[in-house]
C-alpha positions in Angstrom: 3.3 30.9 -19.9 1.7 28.6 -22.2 -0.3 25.7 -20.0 -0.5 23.7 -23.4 -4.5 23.4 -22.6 -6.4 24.1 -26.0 -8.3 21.6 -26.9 -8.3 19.5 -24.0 -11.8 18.2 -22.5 -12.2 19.0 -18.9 -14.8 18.1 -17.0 -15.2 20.3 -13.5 -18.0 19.1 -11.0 -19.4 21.7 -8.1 -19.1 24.3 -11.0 -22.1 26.5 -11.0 -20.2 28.8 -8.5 -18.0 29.3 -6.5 -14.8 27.6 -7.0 -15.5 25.2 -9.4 -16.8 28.1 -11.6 -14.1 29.9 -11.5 -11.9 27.1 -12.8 -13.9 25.9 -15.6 -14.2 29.3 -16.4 -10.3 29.3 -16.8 -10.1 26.8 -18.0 -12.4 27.8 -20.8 -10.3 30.7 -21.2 -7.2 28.9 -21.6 -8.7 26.9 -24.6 -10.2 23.9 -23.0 -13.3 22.0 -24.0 -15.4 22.3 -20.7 -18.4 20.1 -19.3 -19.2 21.5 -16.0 -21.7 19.7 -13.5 -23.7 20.7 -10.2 -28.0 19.7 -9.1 -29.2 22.4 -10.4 -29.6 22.5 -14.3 -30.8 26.4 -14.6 -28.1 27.8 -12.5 -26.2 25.5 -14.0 -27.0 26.0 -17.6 -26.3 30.3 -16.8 -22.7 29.2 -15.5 -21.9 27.2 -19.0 -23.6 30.6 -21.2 -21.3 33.2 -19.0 -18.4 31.0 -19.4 -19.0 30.4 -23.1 -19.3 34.3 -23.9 -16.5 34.6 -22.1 -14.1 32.3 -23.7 -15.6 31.7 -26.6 -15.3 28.3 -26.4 -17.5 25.3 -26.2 -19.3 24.5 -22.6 -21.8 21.9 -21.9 -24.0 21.5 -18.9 -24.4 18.1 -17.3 -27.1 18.7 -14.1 -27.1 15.9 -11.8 -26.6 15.1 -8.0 -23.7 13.3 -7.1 -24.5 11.5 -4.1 -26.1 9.3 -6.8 -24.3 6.2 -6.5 -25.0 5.7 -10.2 -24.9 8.9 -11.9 -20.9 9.9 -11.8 -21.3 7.0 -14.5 -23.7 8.8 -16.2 -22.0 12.3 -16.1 -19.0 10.8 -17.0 -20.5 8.7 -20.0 -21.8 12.0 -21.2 -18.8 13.6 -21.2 -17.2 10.7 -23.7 -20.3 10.5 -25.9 -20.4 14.9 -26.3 -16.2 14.8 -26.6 -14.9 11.5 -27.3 -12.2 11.2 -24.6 -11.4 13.2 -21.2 -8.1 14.8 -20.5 -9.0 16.3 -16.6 -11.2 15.7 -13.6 -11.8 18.7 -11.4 -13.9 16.5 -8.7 -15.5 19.3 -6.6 -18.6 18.7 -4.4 -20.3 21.2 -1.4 -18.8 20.3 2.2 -20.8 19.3 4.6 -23.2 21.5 7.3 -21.4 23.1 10.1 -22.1 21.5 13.4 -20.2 20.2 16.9 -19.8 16.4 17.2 -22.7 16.1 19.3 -25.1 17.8 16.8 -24.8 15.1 14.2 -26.1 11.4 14.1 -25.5 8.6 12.0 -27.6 10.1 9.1 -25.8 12.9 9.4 -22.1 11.3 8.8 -23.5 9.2 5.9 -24.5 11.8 4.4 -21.3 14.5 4.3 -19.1 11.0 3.5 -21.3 10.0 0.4 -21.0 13.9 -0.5 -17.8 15.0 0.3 -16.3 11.4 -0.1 -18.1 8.5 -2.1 -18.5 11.2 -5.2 -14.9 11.3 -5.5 -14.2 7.6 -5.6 -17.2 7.1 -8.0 -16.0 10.2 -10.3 -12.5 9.2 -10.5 -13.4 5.4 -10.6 -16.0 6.1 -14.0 -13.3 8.5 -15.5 -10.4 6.1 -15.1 -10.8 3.9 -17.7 -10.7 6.9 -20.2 -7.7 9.4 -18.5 -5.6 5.9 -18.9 -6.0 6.7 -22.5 -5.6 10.3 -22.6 -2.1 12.1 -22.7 -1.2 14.1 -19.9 -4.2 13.3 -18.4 -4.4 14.8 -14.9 -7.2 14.5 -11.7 -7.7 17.2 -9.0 -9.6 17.2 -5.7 -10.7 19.9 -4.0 -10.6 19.9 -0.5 -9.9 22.1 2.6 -7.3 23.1 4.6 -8.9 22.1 7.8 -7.0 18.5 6.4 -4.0 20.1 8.1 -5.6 22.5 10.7 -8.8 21.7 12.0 -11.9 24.2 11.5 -14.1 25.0 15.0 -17.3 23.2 14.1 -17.1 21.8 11.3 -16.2 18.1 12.5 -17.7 16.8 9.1 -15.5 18.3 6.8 -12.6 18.0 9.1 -12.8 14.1 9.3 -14.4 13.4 6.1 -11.9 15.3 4.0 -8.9 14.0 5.6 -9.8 10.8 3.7 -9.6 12.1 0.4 -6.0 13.1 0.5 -4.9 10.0 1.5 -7.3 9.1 -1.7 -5.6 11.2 -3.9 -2.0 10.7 -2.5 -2.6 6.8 -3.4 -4.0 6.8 -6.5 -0.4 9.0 -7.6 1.3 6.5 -6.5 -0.9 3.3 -7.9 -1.3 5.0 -11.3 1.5 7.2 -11.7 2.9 4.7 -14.5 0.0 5.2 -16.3 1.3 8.8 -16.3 -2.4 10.6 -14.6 -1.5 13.3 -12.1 -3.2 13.3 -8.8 -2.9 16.3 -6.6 -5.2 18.4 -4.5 -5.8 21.7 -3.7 -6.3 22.8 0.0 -7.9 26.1 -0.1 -8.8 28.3 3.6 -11.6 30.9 3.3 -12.5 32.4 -0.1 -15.4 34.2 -1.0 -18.0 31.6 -2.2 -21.5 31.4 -1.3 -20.3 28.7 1.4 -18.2 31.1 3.5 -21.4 33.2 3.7 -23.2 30.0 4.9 -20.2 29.0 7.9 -19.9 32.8 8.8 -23.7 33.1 9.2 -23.5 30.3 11.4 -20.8 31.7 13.6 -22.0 35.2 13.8 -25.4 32.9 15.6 -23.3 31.4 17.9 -21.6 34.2 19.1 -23.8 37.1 18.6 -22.5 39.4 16.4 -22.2 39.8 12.4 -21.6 38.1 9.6 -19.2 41.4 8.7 -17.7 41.1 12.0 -17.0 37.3 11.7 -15.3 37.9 8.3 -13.0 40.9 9.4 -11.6 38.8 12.7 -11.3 35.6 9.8 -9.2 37.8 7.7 -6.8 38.7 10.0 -6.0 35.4 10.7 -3.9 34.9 7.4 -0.7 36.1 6.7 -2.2 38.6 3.7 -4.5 39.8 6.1 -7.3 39.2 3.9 -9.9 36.2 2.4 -9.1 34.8 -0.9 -10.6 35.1 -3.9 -12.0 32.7 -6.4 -9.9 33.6 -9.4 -6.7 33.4 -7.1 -7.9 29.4 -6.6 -8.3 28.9 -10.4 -4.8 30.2 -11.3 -3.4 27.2 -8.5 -5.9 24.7 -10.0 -5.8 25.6 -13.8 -2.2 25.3 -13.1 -1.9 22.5 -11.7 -3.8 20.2 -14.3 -2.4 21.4 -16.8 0.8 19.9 -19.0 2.7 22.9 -17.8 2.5 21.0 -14.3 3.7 17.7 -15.4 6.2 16.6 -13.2 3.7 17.6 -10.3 1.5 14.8 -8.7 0.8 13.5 -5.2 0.7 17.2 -3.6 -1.5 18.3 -1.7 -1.4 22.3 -2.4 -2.4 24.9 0.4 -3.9 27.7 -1.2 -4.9 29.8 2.1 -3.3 33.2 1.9 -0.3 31.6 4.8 -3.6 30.5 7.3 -2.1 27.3 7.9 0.9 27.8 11.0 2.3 24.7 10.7 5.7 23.7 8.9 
């Protein structure tokens, strides 16, 4: 299938690893123009060289922290001044640190919601004015299954995440006439640096491995296994792109059939 994506300017955020590289990545391949962001600029600048010899298409590298109230301007500005317009927003961003309620003050909270919250209303808020003028324009959010099914300590992501959907699931309907797509992507475990980071943490609390944690994970899902981040990037590459354009307000599971519910 032809996703009609060749020229378009994409800019993925979170994309140094993990899942946000793997979708600029292919996206790259697919013929997009990429700008990919995260904090750090030499990881960050090694992502946008392997995606580039990859694809052999353009990627820049825009290194910033967005927690920043003012700098999803700035990334976003970049983007326009490099490109001249913006097509898609993969907002992406690190979830918060694992943790019981009790573990966490007030710091704590403001923290994961600026994070995993405020830098999607800033990124979507600075890009706005220049998707309204693209065609087929199209935003995605990543966030997390535990939207639908809670995650055993990990109140921060559960609650703050939540939020988002009901984010992106109104802006579909506010600026669906302007004809931007809104959806999200929910993915379960997938091997990322993070799931090292949560397993760790579990194999502490209950004595045991990070090996053994990710073996009793796996057979939770219907596949019997933890996802990949390639299998991600074909939902999310998808679902930006024209090819998806009578797709917006969904909120995608992409979780290898973890979620139980209907």
């Amino acid at each position: 299938m032809d996703l009609d994506l060749k020229n378009k300017v994409a800019l993925v955020t979170g994309a140094s690893r993990g899942l946000g590289f793997a979708t600029a990545k292919l996206l790259s391949q697919e013929g997009a123009v990429v700008a990919i962001n995260s904090r750090s600029e030499e990881t960050l600048y090694e992502a946008a060289k392997s995606i580039s010899s990859v694809s052999g298409n353009k990627v820049i590298s825009c290194a910033g922290d967005l927690t920043r109230p003012d700098f999803p301007e700035i990334l976003v500005q970049k983007v326009i001044k490099e490109f001249g317009r913006l097509d898609i927003l993969v907002a992406n961003a690190g979830g918060p640190p694992p943790g019981s309620f009790e573990s966490f003050d007030d710091s704590a909270w403001q923290n994961a919601f600026e994070l995993t919250f405020m830098s999607y209303v800033r990124l979507i808020r600075s890009a706005l004015p220049f998707l309204k003028k693209a065609s087929n324009a199209s935003v995605l959010t990543i966030t997390s299954y535990s939207t639908k099914q809670p995650i055993p300590n990990l109140i921060l992501s559960n609650s703050i995440r939540s939020a988002t959907i009901g984010l992106t699931k109104t802006l579909a309907l506010e600026l669906g006439s302007y004809g931007i797509r809104f959806n999200s992507i929910l993915p379960a475990w997938t091997e990322t640096e993070r799931i090292q980071t949560l397993m760790l943490s579990r194999a502490q609390a209950n004595g045991s491995t990070v090996a053994e944690e990710m073996e009793k994970q796996a057979k939770d899902s219907a596949l019997g296994r933890i996802g990949t981040p390639e299998e991600f990037a074909n939902a999310a590459v998808f679902l930006v792109s024209p090819a998806a354009s009578y797709i917006t307000g969904s909120m995608l599971s992409v979780d290898g059939g973890l979620y139980k519910g209907i």
